[in-house]
C-alpha positions as CSV (number, residue, x, y, z in Angstrom):
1,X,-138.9,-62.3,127.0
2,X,-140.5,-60.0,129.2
3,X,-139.3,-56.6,131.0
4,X,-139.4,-56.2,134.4
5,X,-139.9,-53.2,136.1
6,X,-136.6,-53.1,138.2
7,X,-134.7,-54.0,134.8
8,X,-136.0,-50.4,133.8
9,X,-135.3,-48.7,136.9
10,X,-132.3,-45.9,136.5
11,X,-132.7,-45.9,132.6
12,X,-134.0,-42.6,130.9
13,X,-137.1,-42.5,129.5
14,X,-136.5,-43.0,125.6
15,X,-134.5,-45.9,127.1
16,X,-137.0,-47.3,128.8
17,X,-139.5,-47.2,125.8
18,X,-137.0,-48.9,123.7
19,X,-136.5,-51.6,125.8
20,X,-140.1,-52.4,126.1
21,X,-140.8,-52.0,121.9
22,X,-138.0,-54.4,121.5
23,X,-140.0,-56.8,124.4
24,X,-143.6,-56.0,122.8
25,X,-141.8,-56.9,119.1
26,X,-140.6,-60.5,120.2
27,X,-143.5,-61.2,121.3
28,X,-146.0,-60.1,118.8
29,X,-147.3,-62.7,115.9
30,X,-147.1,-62.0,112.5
31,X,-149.0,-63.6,109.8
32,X,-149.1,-63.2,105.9
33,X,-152.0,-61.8,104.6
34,X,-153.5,-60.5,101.0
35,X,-156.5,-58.3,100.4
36,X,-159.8,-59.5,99.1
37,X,-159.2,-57.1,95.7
38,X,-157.0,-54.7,94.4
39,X,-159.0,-51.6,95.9
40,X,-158.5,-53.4,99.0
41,X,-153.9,-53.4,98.0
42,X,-154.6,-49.8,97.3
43,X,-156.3,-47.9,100.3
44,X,-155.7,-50.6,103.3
45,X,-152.7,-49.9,105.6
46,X,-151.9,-51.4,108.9
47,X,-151.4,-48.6,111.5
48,X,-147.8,-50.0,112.7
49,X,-146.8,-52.4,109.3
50,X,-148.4,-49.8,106.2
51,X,-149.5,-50.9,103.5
52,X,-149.3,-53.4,100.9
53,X,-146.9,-53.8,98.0
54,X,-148.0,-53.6,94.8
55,X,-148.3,-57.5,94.2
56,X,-147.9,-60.4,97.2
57,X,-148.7,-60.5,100.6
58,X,-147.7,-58.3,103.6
59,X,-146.5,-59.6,107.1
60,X,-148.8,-57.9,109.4
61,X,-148.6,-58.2,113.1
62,X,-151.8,-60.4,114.4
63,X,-153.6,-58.3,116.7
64,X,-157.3,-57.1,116.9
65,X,-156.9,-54.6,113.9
66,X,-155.8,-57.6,111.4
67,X,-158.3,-60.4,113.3
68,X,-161.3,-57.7,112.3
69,X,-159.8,-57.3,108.7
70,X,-159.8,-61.0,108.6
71,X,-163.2,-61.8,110.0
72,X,-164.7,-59.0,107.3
73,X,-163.2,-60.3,104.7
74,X,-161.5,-57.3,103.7
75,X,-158.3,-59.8,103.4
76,X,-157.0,-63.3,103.5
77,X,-154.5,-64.8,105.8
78,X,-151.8,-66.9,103.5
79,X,-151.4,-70.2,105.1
80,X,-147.6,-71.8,104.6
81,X,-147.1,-75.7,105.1
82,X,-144.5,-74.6,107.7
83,X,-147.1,-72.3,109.9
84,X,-150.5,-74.6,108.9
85,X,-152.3,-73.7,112.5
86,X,-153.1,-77.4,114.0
87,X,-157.0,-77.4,114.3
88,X,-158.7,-77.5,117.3
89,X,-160.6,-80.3,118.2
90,X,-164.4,-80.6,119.2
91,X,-165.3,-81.1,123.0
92,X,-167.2,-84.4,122.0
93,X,-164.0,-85.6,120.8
94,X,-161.9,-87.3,123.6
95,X,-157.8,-88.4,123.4
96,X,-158.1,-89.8,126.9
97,X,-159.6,-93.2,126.0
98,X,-161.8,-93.1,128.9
């Protein structure tokens, strides 16, 4: 769901912002994720989700501060049979049969 801007015309300000965090939240990804080690659980936080809890995975939302985490290793993404991302195929590969 997005938010127009004539949907936010007329409201006051703190409304307005509300309306568009509770837009910006429906659409925002979460994934599960654990850190590399327990220093890692200690001193990592997510600016918007915190921290970790003392044992177990977080929920932290999937934007550019979590896809850096991820790519150094600093923790791991916690993949569920129910959200197993498909895998993309190679360009050499074809489904079109021709």
């Amino acid at each position: 769901m997005s938010v127009s801007k004539a949907s936010l015309r007329g409201l006051r300000f703190s409304a307005r912002m509300e309306k568009m965090r509770e837009a910006a939240q429906q659409q925002q990804k979460t994934v599960q994720v654990t850190p590399a080690n327990e220093d890692y659980r200690r001193v990592l936080k997510h600016p918007r989700a915190g921290g970790f809890p003392k044992s177990g995975s977080a929920a932290w939302p999937l934007d550019r501060f979590t896809e850096r985490r991820i790519r150094d290793g600093d923790i791991k993404v916690e993949e569920s049979s129910s959200d197993a991302r498909p895998k993309h195929q190679h360009r050499s590969e074809s489904n079109s049969g021709a």
